[in-house]
C-alpha positions in Angstrom: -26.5 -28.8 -34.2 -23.7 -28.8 -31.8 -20.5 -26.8 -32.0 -17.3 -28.4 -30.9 -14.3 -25.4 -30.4 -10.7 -26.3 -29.8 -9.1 -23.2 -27.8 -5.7 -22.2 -28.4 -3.5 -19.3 -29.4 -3.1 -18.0 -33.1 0.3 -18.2 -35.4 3.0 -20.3 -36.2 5.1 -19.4 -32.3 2.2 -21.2 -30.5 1.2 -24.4 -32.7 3.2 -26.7 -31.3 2.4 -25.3 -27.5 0.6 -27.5 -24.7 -1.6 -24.6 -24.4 -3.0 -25.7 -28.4 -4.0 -29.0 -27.1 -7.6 -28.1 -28.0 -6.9 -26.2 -31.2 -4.9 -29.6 -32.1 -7.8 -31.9 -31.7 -10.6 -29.7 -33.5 -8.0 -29.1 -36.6 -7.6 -32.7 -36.5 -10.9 -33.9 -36.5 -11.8 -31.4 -39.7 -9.3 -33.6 -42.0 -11.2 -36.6 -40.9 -14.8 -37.9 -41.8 -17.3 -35.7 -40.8 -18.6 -36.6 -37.1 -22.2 -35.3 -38.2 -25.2 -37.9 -38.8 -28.2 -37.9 -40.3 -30.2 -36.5 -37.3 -27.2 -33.6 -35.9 -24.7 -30.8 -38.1 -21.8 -31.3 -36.0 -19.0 -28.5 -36.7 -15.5 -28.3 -35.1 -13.0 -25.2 -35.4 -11.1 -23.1 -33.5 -11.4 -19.8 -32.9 -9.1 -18.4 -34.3 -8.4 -15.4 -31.4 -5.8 -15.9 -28.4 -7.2 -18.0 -25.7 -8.0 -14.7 -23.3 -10.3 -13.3 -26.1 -11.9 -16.6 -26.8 -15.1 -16.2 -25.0 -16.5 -12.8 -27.4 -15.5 -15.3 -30.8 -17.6 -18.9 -29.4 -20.6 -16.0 -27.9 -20.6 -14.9 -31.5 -20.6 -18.8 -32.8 -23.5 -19.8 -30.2 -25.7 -16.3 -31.1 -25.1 -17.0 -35.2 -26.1 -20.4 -35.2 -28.7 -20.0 -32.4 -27.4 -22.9 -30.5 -28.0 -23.5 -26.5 -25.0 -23.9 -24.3 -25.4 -27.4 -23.9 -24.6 -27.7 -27.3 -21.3 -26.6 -27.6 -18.2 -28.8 -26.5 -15.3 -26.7 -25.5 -12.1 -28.8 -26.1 -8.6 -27.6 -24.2 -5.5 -28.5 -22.5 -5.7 -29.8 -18.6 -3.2 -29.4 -16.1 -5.1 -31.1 -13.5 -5.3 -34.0 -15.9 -1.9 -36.3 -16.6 -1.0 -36.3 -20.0 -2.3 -39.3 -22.1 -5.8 -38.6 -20.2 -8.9 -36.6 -21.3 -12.1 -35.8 -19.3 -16.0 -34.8 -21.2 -17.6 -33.7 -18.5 -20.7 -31.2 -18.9 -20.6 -28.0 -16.5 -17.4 -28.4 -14.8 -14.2 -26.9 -15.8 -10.5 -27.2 -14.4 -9.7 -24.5 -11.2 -8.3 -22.4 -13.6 -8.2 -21.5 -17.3 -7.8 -18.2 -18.1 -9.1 -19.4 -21.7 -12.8 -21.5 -20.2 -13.1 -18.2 -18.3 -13.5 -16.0 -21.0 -16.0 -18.7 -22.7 -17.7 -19.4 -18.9 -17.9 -14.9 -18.4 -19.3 -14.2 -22.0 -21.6 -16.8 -22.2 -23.1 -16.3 -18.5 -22.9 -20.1 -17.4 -20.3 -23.1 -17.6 -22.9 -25.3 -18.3 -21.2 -26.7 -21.8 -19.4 -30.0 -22.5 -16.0 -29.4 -21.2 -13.5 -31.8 -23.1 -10.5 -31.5 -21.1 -7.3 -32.9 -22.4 -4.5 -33.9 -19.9 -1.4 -32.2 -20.9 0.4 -32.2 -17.4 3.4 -34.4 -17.8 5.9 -32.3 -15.2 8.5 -34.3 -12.6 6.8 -32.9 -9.4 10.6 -33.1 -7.9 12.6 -31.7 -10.8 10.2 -29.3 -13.2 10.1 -26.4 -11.4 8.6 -24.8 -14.2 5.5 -22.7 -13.5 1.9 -23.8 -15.1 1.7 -20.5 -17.2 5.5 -20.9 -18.5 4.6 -25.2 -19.0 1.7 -24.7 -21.0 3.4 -22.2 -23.4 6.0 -24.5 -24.0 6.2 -27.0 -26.8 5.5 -30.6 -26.3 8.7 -32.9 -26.2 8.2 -35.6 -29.7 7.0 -38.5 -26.7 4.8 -36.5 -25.7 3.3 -35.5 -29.2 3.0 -39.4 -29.5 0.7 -39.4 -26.2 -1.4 -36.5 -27.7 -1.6 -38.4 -31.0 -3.1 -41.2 -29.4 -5.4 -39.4 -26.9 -7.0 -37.3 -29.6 -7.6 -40.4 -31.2 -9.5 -41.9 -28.1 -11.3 -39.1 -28.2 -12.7 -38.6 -31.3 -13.8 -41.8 -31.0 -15.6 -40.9 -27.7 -17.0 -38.3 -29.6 -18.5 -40.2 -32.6 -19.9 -41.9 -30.2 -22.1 -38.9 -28.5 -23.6 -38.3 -31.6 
């Protein structure tokens, strides 16, 4: 079985956010096909908790379905990836996620498939805008047409793990 857990913040204020970016994904790959096969369950939600608290809720996932760490892909938003860009990497996070560090601290290692989703789209020169104020801010409509597309690249990368 493997878990895959899109972080993001609860309610109607934060859907739209670039912080979601993960919650996006997972809620979009639960109205498509299932991703399991024959051989592997594969199940995708969110958490359903604000990103901080995040850790207890996928500690709780991992413990009920008695799942290693290995099998749990942890999707979220990047800044230190461009938007339109996504990284699966296994056991390496971004420098800082307040969000993967409540996952990394409950669980007692960051050895779990990181799928990091590039939401940094900021003029260097003109957006002054600080990370924690960018990510809580809603995505423009291009840029919901770059997500579209890279969750779509995605879930194809994922089908393709499995």
């Amino acid at each position: 079985m493997k878990l895959i857990i899109g972080l993001g913040n609860p309610g109607e204020k934060y859907q739209n956010n670039r912080h979601n970016a993960g919650a996006m994904l997972t809620e979009f790959l639960k109205m498509r096909p299932p991703i399991s096969t024959d051989k592997e369950r594969i199940i995708a939600d969110t958490t359903g908790v604000y990103m901080n608290e995040s850790g207890r809720v996928v500690k709780k996932l991992i413990d009920f379905y008695k799942i290693l760490p290995q099998n749990l892909y942890l999707v979220y938003d990047d800044l230190d990836i461009p938007l339109g860009s996504y990284k699966i990497v296994q056991g390496r996070g971004p420098r800082l996620h307040n969000g993967v560090e409540s996952v990394k601290n409950a669980l007692g290692t960051e050895n779990f498939w990181h799928v990091r989703i590039g939401v940094e789209g900021r003029d260097r020169g003109r957006d002054r805008v600080s990370g924690k104020d960018y990510v809580l801010q809603n995505f423009t409509e291009e840029e919901k047409r770059r997500l579209k597309e890279v969750i779509g690249k995605i879930e194809e990368d994922l089908r393709g793990r499995f």
